[in-house]
C-alpha distance (Angstrom), angle and dihedral (degrees) to the residues before:
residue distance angle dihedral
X1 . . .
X2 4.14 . .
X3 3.96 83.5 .
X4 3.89 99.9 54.3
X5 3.99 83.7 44.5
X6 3.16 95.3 51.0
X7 4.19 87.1 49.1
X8 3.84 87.9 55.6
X9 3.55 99.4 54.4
X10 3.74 89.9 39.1
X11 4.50 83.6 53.5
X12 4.07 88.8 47.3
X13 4.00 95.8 47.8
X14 3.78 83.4 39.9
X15 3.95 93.8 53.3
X16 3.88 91.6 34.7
X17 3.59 89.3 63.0
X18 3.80 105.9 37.5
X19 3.82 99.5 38.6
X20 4.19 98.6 28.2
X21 3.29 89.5 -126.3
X22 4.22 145.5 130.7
X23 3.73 109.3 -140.1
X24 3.78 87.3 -179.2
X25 4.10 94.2 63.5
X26 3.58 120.0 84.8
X27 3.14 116.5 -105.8
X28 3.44 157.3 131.3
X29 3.93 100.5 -157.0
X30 3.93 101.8 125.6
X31 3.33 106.9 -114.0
X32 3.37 91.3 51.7
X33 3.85 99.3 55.4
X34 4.13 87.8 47.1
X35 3.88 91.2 49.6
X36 4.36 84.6 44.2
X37 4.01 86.8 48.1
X38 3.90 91.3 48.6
X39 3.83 94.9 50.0
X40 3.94 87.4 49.2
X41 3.60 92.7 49.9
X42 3.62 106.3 45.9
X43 4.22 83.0 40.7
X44 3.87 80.2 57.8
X45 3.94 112.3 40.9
X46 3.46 101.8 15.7
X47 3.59 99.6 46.7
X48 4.17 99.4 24.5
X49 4.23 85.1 -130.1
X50 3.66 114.9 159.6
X51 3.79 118.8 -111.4
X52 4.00 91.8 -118.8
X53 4.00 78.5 57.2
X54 2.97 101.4 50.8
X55 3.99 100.4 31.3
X56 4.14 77.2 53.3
X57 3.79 92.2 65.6
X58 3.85 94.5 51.0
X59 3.70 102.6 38.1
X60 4.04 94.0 -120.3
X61 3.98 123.5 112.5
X62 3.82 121.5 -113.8
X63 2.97 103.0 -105.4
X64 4.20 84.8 69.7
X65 3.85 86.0 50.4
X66 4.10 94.6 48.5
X67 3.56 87.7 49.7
X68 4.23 95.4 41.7
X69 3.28 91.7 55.7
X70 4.04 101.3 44.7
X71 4.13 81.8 47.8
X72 3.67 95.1 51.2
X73 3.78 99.1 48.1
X74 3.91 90.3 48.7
X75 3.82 98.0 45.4
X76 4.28 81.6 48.9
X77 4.24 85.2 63.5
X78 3.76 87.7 62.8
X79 3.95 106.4 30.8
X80 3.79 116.8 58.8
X81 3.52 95.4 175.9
X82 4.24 92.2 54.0
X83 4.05 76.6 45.5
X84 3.74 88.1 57.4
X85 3.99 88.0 46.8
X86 3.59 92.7 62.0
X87 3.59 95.8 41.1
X88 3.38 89.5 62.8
X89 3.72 98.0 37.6
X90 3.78 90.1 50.9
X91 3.45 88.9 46.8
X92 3.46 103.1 57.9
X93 3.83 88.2 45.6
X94 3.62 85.6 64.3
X95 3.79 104.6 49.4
X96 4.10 82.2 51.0
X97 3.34 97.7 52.2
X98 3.80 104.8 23.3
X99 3.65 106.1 25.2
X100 4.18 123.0 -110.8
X101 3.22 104.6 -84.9
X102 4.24 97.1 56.1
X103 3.67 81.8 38.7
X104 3.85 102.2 60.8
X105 4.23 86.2 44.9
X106 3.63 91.7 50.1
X107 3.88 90.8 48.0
X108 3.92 90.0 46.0
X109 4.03 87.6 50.0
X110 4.13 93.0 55.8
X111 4.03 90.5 45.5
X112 3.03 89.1 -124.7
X113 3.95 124.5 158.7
X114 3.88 106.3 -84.6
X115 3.83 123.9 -124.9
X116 3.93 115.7 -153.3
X117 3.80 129.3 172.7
X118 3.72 84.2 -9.2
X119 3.76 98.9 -59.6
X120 4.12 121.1 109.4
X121 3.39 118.5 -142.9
X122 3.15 109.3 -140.2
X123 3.95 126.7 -110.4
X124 4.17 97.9 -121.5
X125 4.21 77.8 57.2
X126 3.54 95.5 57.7
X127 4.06 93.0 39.4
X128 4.05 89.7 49.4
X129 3.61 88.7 48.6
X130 3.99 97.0 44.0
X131 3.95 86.4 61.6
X132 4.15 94.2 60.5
X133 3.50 99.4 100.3
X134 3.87 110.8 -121.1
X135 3.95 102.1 -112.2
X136 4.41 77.4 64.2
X137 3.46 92.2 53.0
X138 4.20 93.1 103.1
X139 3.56 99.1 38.2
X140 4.40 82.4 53.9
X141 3.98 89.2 50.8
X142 3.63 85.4 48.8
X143 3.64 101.5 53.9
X144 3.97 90.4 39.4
X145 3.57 91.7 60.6
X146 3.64 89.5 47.4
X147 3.89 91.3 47.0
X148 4.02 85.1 45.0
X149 4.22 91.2 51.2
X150 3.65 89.4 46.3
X151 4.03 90.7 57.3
X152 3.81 92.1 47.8
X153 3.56 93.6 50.9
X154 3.79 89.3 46.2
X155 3.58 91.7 57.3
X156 3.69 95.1 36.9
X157 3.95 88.1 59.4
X158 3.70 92.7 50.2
X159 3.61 99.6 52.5
């Protein structure tokens, strides 16, 4: 029980910080209710905590987290960037609580957008790149790096 506590205050900090939000105030101010729906939903099927748990550590009933979590996974299908939110939420709940390597395989296993060195790249990215079929793979790492050296010269010329 200390452990799944300690996971739910670990969650709140976690969305706190990456969102700029309170998931503990009432309200119905968007971003709040998304960040609220994440917490209930990685609380849920991440961490296989009951919804009197979970609705416990929130002061709401579960009934709010059933529905919160159905809400947040369908508004997901049509929002890539609130997709890329909790990517990067869900993320950084795994390196905390499972360390950063475990955390970037997990993340790779849900297809979810990826978050390195604090960047997200985006979902469209990963979609467009999903489509190259594999015996293209090295000539698209070649002409990435060459699109990558091209920006850093670009910005080394302008400074």
């Amino acid at each position: 029980m200390k452990e799944k506590l300690k996971k739910s205050k670990i969650l709140k900090a976690i969305i706190k910080k990456e969102l700029g939000v309170d998931i503990t105030k009432v309200s119905r101010i968007k971003e709040i209710v998304e960040g609220r729906n994440m917490y209930f939903l990685i609380l849920r099927e991440k961490e296989n905590n009951t919804y009197q748990f979970i609705a416990d550590t929130i002061k709401k009933n579960h009934a709010t987290i059933l529905h919160g979590q159905k809400a947040i996974k369908q508004w997901m299908v049509n929002d890539s960037c609130l997709k890329e939110r909790y990517s990067k939420v869900l993320n950084e709940f795994y390196k905390e609580t499972r360390g950063k390597k475990i955390a970037n395989q997990l993340i790779q296993l849900e297809e979810l957008p990826i978050v390195t060195n604090n960047n997200i790249i985006p979902y469209y990215l990963i979609d467009l790149i999903s489509k190259i079929p594999k015996e293209k793979h090295d000539e698209l790492k070649t002409r990435i790096e060459a699109f990558v050296k091209m920006i850093e010269i670009t910005e080394n010329n302008n400074d």
